[in-house]
C-alpha positions in Angstrom: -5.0 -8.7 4.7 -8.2 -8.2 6.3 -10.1 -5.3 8.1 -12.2 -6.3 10.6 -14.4 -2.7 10.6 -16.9 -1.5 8.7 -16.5 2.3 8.4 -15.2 4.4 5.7 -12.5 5.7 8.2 -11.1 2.5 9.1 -8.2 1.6 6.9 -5.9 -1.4 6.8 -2.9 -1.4 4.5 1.3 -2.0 3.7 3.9 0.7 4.0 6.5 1.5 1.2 9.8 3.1 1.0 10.3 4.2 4.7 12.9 6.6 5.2 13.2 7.8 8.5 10.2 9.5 9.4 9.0 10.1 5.5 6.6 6.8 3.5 3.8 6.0 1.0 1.0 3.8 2.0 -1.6 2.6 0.5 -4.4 1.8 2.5 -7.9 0.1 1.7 -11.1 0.8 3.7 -14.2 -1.7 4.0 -16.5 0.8 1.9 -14.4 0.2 -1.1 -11.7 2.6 -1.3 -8.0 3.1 -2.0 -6.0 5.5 -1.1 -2.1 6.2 -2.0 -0.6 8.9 0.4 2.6 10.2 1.3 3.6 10.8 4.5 6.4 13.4 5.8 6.8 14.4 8.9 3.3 13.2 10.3 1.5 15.0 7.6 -0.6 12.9 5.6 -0.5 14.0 1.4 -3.3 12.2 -0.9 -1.7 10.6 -4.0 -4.3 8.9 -5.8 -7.8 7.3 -5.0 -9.3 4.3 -6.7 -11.9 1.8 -5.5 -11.4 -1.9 -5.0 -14.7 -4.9 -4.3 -13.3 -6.1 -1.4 -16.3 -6.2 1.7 -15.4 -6.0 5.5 -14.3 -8.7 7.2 -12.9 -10.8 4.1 -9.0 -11.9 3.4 -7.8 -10.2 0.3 -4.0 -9.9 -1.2 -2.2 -7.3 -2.2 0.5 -6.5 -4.1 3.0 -3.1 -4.3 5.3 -3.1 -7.4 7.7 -0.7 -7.0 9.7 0.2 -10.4 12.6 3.2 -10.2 9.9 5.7 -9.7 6.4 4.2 -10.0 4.4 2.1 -8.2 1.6 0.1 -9.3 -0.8 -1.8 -6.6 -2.9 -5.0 -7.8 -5.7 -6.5 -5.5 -6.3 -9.9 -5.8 -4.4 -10.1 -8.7 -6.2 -7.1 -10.5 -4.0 -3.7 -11.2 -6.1 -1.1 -9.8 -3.4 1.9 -9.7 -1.1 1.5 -12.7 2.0 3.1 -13.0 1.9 6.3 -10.8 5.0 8.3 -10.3 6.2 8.6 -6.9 9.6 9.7 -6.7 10.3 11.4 -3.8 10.9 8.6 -1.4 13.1 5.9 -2.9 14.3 2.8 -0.9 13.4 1.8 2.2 11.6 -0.3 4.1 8.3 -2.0 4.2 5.4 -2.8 6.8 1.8 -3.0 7.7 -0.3 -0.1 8.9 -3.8 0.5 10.2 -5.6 3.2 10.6 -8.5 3.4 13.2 -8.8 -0.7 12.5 -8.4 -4.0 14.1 -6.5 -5.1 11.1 -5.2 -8.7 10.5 -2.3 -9.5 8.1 -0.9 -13.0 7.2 1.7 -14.4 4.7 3.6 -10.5 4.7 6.8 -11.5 1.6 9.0 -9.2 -0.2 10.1 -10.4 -3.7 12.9 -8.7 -5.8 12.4 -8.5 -9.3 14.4 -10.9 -11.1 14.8 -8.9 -14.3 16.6 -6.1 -12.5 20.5 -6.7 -11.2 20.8 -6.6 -7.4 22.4 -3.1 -7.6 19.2 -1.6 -8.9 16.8 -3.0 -5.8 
């Protein structure tokens, strides 16, 4: 993904386990910062911050590993939120999301894991 803006308020990022009108997203702004938040009925609930190295304006990948009940999100290959329990929302769908952005997304894939039977994804 890549975010075109330069402000701390300008957030690119994928959406996880949408239910209706209930997600988690995690979202990465050009100042170098994560954010993990739950959303439920429009309102927004943090989850967990961390910071990333990524500057404005350059293509980075991401990846959300969802397992039963936690989720852990690598940038470029690196784990930067390990593990955290989120297990309110389970299932779902997935997407993109921007926040206050011109956001650009390319190569978008959602892999099951192939150590887990079908039932369990």
């Amino acid at each position: 993904m890549l975010n075109q803006f330069g402000a701390s308020g300008n957030l690119v990022g994928l959406l996880y386990n949408l239910q209706g009108d209930g997600y988690y997203e995690v979202v990465f702004s050009p100042t170098g910062i994560l954010q993990i938040n739950k959303v439920i009925e429009g309102v927004r609930s943090p989850g967990r911050t961390a910071t990333h190295t990524v500057p404005r304006n350059t293509w980075f990948d991401v990846q959300v590993i969802r397992s039963a009940t936690s989720t852990t999100v690598k940038v470029n290959g690196i784990t930067v939120v390990d593990a955290l329990i989120q297990g309110e929302l389970q299932g779902g769908s997935t997407g993109v999301i921007t926040h206050w952005s011109k956001g650009r997304f390319d190569d978008v894939t959602l892999t099951p894991d192939p150590s887990r039977p079908p039932s369990e994804l």
